[in-house]
DSSP file (Angstrom, degrees, kcal/mol; ACC not computed):
  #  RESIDUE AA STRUCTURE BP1 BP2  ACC     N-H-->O    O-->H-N    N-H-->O    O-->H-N    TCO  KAPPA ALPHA  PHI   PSI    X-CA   Y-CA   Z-CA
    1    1 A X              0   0    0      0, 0.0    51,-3.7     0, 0.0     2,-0.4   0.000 360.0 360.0 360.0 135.3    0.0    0.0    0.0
    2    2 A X  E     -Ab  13  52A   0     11,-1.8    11,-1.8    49,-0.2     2,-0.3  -0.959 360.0-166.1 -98.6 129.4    0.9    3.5   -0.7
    3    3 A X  E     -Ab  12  53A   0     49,-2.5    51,-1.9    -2,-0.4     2,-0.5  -0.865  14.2-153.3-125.9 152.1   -0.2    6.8    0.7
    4    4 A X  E     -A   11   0A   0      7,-1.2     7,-1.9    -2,-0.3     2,-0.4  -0.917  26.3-159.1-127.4 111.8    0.4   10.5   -0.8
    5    5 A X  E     +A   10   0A   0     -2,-0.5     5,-0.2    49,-0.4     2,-0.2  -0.701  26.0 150.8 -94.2 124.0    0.1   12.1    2.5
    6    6 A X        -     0   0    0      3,-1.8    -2,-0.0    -2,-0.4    60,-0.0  -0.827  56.4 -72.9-121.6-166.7   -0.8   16.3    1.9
    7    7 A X  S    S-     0   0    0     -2,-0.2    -1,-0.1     1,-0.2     3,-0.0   0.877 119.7  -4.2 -44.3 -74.9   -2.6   19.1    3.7
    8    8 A X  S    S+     0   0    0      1,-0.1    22,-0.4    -3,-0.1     2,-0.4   0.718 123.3  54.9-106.5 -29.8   -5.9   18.0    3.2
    9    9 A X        -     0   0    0     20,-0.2    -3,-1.8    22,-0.0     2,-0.4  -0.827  54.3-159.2-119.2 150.1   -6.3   14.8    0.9
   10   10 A X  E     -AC   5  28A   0     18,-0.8    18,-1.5    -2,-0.4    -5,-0.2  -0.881  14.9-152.8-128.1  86.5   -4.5   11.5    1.7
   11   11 A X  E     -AC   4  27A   0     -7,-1.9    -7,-1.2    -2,-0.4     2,-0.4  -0.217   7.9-157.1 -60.5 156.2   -4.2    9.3   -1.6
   12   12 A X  E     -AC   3  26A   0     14,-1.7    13,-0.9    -9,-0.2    14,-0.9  -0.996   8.9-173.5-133.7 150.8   -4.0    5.3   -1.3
   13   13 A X  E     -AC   2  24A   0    -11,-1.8   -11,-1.8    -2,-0.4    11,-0.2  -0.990   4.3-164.2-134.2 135.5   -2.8    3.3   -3.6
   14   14 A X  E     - C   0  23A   0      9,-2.9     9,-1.3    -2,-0.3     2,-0.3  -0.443   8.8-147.4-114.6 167.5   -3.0   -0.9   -3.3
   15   15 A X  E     - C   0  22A   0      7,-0.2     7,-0.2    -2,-0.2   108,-0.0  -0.919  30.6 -97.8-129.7 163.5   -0.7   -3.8   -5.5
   16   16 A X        -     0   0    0      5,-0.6    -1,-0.1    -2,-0.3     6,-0.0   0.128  38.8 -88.4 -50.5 178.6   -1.8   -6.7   -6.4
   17   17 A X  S    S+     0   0    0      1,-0.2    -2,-0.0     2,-0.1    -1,-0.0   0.981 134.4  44.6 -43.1 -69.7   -1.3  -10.3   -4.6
   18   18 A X  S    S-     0   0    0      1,-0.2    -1,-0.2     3,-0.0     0, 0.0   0.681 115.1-128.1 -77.9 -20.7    1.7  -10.9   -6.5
   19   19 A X  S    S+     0   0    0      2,-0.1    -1,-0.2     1,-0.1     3,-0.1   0.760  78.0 107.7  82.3   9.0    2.7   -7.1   -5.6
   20   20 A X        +     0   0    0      1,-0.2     2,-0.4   107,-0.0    -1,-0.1   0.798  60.4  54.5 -65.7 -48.4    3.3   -6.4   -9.2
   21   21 A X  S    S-     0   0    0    105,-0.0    -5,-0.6     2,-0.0    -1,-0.2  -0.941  72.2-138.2-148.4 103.4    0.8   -4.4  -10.3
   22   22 A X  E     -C   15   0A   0     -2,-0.4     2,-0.3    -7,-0.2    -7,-0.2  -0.404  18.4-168.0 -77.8 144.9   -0.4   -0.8   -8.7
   23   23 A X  E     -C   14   0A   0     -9,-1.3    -9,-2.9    -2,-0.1     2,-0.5  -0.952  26.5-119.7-136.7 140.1   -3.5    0.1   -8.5
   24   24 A X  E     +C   13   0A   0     -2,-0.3   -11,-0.2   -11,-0.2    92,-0.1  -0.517  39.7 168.5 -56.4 114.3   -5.4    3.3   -7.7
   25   25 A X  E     -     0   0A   0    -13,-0.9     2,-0.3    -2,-0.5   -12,-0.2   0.940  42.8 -56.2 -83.4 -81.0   -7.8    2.8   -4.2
   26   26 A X  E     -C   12   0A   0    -14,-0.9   -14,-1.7    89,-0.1     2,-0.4  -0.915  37.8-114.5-164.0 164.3   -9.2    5.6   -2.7
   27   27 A X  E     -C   11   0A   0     -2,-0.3     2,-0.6   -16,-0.2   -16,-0.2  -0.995  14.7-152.5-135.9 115.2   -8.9    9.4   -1.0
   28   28 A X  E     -C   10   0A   0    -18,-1.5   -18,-0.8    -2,-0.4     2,-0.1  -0.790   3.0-155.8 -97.3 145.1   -9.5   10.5    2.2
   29   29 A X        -     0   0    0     -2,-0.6     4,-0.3   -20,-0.2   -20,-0.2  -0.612   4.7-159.3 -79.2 159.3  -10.5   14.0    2.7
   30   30 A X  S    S+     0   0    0    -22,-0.4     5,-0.1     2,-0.2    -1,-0.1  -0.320  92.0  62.0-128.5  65.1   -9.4   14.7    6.1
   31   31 A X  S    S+     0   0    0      3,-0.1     3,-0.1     4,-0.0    -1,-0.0   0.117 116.2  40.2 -79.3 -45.8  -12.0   17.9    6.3
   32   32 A X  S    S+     0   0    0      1,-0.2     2,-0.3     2,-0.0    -2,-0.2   0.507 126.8  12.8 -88.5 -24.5  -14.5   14.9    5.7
   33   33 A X  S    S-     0   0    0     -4,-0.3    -1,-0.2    -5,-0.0     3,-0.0  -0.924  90.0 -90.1-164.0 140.9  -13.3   11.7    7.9
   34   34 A X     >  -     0   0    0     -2,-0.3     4,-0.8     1,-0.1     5,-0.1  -0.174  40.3-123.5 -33.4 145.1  -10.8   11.5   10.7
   35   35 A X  H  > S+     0   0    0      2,-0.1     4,-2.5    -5,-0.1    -1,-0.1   0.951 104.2  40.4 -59.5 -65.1   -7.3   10.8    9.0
   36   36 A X  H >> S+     0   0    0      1,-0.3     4,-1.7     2,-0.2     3,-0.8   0.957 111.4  57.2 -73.8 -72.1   -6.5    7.4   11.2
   37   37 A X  H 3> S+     0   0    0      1,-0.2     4,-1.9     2,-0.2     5,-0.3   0.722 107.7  44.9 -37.7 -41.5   -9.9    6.0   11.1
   38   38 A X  H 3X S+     0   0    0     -4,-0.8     4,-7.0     2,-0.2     3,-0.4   0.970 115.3  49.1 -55.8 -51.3  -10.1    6.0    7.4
   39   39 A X  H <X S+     0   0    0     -4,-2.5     4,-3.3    -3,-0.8     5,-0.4   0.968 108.2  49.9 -45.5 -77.9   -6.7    4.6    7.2
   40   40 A X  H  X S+     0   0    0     -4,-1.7     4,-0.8     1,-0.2    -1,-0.3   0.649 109.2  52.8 -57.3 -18.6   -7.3    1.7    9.8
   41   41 A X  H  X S+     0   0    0     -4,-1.9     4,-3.0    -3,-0.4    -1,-0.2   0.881 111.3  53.6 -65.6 -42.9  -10.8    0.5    7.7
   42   42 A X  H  X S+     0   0    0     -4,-7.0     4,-2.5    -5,-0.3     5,-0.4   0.943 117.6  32.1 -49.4 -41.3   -8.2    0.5    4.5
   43   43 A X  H  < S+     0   0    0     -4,-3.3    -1,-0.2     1,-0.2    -3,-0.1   0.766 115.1  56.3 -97.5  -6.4   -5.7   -1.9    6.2
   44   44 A X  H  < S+     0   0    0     -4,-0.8    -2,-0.2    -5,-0.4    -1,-0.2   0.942 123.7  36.9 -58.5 -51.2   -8.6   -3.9    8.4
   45   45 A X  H  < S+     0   0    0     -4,-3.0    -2,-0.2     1,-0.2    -3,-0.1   0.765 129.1  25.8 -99.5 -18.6   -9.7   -4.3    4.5
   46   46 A X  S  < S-     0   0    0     -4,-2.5    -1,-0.2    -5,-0.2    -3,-0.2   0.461  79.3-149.4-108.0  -4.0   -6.8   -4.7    2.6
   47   47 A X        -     0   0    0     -5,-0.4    -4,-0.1    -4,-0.1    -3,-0.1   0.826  18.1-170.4  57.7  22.2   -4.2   -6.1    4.8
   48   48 A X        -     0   0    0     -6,-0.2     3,-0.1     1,-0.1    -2,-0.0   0.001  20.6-150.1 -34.5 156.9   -1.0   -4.6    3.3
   49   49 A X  S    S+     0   0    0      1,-0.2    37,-1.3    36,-0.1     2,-0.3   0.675  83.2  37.7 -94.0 -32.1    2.4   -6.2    4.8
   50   50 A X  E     - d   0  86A   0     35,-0.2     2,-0.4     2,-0.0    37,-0.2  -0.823  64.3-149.1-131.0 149.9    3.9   -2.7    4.1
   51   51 A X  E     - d   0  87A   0     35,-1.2    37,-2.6    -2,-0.3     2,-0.5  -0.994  13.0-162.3 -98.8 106.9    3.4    0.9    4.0
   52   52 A X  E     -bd   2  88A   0    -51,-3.7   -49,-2.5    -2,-0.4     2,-0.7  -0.871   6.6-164.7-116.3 136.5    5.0    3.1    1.5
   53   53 A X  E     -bd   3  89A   0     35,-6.4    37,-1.8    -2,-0.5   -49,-0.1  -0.692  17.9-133.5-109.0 115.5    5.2    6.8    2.3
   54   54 A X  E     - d   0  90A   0    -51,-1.9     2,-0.5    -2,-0.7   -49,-0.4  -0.409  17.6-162.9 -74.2 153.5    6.0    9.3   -0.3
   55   55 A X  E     - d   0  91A   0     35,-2.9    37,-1.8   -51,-0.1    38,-0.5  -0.905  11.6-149.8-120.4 127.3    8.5   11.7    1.1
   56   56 A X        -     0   0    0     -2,-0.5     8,-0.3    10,-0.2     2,-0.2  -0.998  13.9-169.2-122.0 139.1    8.7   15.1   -1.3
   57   57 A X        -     0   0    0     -2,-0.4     6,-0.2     6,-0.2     4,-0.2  -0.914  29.0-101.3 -11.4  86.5   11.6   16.6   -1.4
   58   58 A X    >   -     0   0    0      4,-1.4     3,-2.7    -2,-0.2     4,-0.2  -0.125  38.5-115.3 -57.3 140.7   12.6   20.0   -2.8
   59   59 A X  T 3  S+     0   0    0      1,-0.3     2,-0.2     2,-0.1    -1,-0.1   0.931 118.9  59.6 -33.4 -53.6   14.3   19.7   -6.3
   60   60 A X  T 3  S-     0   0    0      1,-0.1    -1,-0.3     2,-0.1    -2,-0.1   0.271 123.0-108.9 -72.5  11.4   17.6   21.1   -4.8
   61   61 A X  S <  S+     0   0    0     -3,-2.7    -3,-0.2     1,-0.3    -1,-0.1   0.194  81.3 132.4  69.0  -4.8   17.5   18.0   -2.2
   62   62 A X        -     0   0    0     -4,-0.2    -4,-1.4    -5,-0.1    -1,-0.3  -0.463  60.9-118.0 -68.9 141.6   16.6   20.5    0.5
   63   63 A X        -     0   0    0     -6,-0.2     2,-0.2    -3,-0.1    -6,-0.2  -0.620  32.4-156.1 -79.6 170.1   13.6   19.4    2.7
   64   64 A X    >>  -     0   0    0     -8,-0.3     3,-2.9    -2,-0.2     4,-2.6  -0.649  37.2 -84.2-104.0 165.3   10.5   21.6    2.7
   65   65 A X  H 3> S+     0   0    0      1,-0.3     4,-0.9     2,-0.2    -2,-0.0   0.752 126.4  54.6 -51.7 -25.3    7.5   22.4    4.9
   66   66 A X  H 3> S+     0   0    0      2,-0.2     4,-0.8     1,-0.1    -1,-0.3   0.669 104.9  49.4 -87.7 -14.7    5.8   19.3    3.4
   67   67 A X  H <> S+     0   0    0     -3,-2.9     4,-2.4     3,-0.2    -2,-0.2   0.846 107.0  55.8 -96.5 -31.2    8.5   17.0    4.3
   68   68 A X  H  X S+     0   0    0     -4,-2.6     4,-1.1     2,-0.2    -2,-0.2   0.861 115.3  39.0 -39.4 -45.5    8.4   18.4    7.8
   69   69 A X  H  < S+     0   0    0     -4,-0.9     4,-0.4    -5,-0.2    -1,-0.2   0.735 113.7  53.8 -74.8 -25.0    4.6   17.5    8.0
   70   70 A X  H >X S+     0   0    0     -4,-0.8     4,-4.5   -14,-0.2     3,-1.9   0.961 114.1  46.0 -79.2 -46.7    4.9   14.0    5.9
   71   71 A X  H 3X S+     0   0    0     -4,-2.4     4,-2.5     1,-0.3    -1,-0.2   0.867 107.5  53.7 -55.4 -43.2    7.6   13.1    8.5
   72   72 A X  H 3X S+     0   0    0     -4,-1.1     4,-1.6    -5,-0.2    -1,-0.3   0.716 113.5  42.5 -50.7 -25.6    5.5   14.2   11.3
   73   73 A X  H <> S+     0   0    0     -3,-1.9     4,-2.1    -4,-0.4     5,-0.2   0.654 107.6  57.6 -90.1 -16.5    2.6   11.9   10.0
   74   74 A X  H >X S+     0   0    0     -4,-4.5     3,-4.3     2,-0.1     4,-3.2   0.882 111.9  49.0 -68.6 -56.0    5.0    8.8    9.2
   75   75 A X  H 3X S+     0   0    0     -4,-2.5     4,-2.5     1,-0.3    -2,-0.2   0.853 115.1  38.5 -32.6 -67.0    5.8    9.4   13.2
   76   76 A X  H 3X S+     0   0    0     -4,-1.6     4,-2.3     2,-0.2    -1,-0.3   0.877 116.2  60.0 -61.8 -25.5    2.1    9.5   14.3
   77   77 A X  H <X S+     0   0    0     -3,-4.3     4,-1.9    -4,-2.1    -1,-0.2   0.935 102.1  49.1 -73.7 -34.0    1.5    6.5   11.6
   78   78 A X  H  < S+     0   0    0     -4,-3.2    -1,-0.3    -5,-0.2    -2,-0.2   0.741 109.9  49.5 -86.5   2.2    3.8    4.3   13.1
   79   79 A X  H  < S+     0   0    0     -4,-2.5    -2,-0.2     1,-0.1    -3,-0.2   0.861 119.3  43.6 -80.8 -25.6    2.1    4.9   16.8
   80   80 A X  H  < S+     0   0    0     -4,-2.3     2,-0.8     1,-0.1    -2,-0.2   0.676  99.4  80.1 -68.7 -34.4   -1.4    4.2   15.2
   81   81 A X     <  +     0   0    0     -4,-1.9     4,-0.2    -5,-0.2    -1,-0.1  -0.822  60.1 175.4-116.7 105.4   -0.8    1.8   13.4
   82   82 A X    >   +     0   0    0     -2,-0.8     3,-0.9     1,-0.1    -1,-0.1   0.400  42.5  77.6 -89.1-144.5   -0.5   -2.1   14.4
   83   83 A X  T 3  S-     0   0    0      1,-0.2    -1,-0.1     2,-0.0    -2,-0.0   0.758 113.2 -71.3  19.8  39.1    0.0   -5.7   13.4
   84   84 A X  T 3  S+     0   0    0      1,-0.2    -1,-0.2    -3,-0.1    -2,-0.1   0.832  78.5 175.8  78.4  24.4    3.7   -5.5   12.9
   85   85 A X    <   -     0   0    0     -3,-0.9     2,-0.3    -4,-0.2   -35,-0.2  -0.333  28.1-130.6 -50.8 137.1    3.0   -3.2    9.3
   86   86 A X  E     -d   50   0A   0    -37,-1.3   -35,-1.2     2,-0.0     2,-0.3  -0.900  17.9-150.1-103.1 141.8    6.5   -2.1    8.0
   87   87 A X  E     +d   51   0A   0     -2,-0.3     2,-0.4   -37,-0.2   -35,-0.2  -0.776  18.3 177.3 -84.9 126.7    6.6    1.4    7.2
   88   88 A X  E     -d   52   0A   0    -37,-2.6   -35,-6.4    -2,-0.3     2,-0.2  -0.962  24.9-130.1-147.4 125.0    8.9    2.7    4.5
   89   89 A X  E     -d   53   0A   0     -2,-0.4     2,-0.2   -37,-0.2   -35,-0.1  -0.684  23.7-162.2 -70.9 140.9    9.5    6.4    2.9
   90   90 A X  E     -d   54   0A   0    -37,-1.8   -35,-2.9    -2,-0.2    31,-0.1  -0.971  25.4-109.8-129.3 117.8    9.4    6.5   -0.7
   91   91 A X  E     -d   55   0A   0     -2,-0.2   -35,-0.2   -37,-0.2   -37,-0.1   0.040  34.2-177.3 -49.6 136.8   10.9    9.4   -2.8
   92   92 A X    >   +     0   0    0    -37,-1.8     3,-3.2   -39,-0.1   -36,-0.2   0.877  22.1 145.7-103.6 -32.6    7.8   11.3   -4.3
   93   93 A X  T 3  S+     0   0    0    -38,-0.5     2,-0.5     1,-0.3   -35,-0.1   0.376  77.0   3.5 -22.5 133.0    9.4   14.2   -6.7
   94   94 A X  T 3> S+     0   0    0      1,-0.1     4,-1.5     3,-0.0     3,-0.3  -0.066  96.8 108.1  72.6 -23.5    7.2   14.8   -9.7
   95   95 A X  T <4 S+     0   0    0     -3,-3.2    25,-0.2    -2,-0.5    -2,-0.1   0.372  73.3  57.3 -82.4  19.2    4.3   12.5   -9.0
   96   96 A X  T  > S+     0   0    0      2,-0.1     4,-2.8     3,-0.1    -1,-0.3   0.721 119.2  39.8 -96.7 -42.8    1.7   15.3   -8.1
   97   97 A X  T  4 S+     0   0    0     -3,-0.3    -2,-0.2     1,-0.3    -4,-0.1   0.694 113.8  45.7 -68.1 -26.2    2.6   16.4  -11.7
   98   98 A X  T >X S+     0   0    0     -4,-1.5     4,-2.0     2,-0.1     3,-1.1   0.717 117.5  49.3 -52.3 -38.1    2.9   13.4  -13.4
   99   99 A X  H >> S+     0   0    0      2,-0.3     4,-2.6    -5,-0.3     3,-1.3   0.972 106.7  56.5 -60.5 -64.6   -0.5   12.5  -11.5
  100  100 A X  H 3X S+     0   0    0     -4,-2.8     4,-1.1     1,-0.4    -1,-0.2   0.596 113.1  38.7 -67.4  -9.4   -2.1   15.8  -12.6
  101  101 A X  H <> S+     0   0    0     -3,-1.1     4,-1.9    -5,-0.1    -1,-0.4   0.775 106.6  61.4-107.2   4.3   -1.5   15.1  -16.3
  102  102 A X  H <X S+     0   0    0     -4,-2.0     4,-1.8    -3,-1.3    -2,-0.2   0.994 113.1  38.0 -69.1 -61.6   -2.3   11.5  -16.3
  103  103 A X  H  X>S+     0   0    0     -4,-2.6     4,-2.2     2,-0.3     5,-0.6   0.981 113.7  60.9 -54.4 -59.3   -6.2   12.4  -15.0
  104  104 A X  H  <5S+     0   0    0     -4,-1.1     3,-0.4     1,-0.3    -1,-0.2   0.866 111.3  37.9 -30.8 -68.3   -6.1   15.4  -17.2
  105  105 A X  H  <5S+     0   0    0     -4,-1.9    -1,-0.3     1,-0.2    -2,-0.3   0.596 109.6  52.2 -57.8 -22.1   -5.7   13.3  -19.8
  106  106 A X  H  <5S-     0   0    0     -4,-1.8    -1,-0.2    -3,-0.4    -2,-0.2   0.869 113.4-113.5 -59.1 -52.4   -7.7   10.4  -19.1
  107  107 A X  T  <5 +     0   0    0     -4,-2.2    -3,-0.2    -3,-0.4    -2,-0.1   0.188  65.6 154.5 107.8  -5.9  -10.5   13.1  -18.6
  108  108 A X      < -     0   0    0     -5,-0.6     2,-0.7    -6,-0.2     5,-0.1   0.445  52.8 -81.2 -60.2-176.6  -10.9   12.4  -15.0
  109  109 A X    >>  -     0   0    0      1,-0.1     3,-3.2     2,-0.1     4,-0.6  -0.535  32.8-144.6 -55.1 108.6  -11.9   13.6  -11.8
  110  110 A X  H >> S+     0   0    0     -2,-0.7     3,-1.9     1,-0.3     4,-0.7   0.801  97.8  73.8 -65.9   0.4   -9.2   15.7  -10.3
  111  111 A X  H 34 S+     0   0    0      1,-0.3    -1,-0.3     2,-0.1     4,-0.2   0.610  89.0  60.5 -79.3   0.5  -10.0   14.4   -6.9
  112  112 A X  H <> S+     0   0    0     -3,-3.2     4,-1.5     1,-0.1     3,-0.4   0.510  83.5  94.6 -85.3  -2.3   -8.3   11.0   -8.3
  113  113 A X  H <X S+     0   0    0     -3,-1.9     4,-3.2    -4,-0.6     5,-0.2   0.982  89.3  37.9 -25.3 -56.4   -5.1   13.5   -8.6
  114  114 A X  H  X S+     0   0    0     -4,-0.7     4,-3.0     1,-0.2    -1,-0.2   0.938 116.0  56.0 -78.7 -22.7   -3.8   12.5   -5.3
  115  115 A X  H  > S+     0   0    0     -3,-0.4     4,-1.6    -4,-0.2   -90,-0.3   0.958 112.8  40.5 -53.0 -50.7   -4.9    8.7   -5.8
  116  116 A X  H  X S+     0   0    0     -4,-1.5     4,-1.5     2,-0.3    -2,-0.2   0.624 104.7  62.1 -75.4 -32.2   -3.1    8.4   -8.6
  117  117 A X  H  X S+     0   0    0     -4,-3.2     4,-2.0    -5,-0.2    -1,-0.2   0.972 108.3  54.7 -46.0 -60.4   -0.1   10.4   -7.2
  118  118 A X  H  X S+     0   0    0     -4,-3.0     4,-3.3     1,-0.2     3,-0.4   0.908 104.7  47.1 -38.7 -62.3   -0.3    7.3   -4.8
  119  119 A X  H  < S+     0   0    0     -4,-1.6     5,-0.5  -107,-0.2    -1,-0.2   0.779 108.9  55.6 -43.7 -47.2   -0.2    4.9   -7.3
  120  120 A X  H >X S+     0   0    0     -4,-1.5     4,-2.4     2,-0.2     3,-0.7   0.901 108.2  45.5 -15.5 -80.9    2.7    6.7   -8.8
  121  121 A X  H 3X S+     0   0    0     -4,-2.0     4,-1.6    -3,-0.4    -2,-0.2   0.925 118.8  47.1 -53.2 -67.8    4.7    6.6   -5.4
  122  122 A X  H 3< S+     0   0    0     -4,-3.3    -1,-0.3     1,-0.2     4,-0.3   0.245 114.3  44.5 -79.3  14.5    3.6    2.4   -5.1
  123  123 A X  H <> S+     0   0    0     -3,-0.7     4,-1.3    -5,-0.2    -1,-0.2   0.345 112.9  49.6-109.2 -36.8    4.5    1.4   -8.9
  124  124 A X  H  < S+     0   0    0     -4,-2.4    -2,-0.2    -5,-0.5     3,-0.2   0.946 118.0  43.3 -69.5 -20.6    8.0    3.5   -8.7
  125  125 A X  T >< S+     0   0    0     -4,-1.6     3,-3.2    -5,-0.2    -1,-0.2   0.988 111.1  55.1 -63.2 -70.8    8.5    1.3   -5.1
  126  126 A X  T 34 S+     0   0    0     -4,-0.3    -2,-0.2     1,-0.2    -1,-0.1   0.432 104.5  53.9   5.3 -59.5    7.3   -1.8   -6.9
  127  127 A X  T 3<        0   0    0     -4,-1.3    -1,-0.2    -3,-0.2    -2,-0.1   0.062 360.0 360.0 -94.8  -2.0   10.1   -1.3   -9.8
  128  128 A X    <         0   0    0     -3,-3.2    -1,-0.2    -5,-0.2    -2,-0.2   0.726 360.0 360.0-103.1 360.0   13.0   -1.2   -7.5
């Protein structure tokens, strides 16, 4: 499983069994549903072994204010979060922008932007 953790929307991204093959899941709004609840029905329902977190990164390798907040949520993810789940940062650079033209183009919703960001984050994990 893969999450693209921001300010308000939290993409998820799944694999298959075989862990091949990423697939977009789902977005929580966190205006709309508690963060952690949403989260703990996703792994009650998918059972990931892993958690991959995309970590963004400023281009110049410097962190930013967003990796200061994603770090703060891997922290809080690994006290919330049980059964023995590994946790992993995953580099995220470009995949809100790759995301945003993939939907464009498809014609989609942009509120699958941040799913598909996810997906992004969990095929580029996937492939290493």
């Amino acid at each position: 499983m893969a999450l693209d953790y921001g300010d308000r929307y939290v993409g998820i991204a799944i694999s298959d069994y075989e862990g091949k093959i990423a697939l977009r899941h789902s977005v929580i709004d966190k205006k709309k549903q508690e963060l952690f609840v949403g989260l703990k029905n996703t792994i009650e329902k998918e059972e990931p072994e892993k958690i991959v977190v995309g970590m963004p990164v400023g281009l110049s390798g410097v962190e930013t204010e967003q990796t200061a907040k994603t770090r703060e949520f891997v922290a809080e993810l690994k006290e919330n979060i049980e059964n023995g789940i590994q946790i992993e940062e995953a580099d995220e650079t470009f995949t809100s922008k790759e995301a945003k033209r993939i939907i464009l183009e498809e014609g989609g919703s942009m509120d699958e932007e941040h799913t598909e960001a996810a997906r992004l984050i969990l095929e580029s994990y996937l492939k290493r």
